[in-house]
N, C-alpha and C positions, 0 to 999 in steps of 0.2 A: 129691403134686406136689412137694412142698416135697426127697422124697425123691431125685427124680428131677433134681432143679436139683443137690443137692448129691456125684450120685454122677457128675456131667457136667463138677466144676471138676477142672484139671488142676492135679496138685500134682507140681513137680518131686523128682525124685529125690535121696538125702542122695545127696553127693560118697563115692565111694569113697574110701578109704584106700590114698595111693599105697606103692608099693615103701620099704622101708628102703635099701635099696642102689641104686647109682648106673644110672641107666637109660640105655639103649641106645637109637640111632635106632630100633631096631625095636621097641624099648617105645613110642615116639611115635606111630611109624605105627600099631599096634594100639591105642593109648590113644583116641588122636582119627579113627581111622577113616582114612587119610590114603591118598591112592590108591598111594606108592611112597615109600622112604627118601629119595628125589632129594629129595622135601617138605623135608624136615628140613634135608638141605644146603643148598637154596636161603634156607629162611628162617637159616638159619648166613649164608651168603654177604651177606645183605641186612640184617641185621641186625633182624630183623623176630620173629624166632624165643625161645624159651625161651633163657638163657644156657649155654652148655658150654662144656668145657672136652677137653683130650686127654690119654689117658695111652698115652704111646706113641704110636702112631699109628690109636689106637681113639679117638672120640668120645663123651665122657660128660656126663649131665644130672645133676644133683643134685633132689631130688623138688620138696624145697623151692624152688628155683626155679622149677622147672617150674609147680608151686601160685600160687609168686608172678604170673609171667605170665599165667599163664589169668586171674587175680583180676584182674589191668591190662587183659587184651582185654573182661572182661565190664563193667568200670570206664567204657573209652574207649566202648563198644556201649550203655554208659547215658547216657553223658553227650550 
């Protein structure tokens, strides 16, 4: 019984190991499942989003940021 309770608890998965190199809207949208890159622009436009920056006229994420934000929406979804 005892077996059966324990093989029932759900234990989150360790976090991946993101990119060394600077990520693209479309590493976003594959990262979190996102329905279309417009995601990514919108939360850029709204300020809602990971921090980027542009080089050229490409938009780019830094991982570490990225990291940071996820850790503040799981932060504010606790609090």
């Amino acid at each position: 019984m005892a077996d059966r309770r324990r093989a029932s608890v759900e234990v989150a998965p360790a976090p991946r190991a993101l990119p060394t190199r600077f990520l693209t809207p479309d590493d976003l949208v594959e990262m979190f499942e996102l329905p279309s890159v417009e995601t990514v622009y919108q939360w850029r436009r709204k300020r809602t989003g990971p921090r980027g920056f542009r080089v050229g006229r490409h938009l780019r994420f830094d991982p570490e940021d990225v990291r940071a934000w996820v850790e503040s929406q799981i932060k504010r979804v606790a609090a």
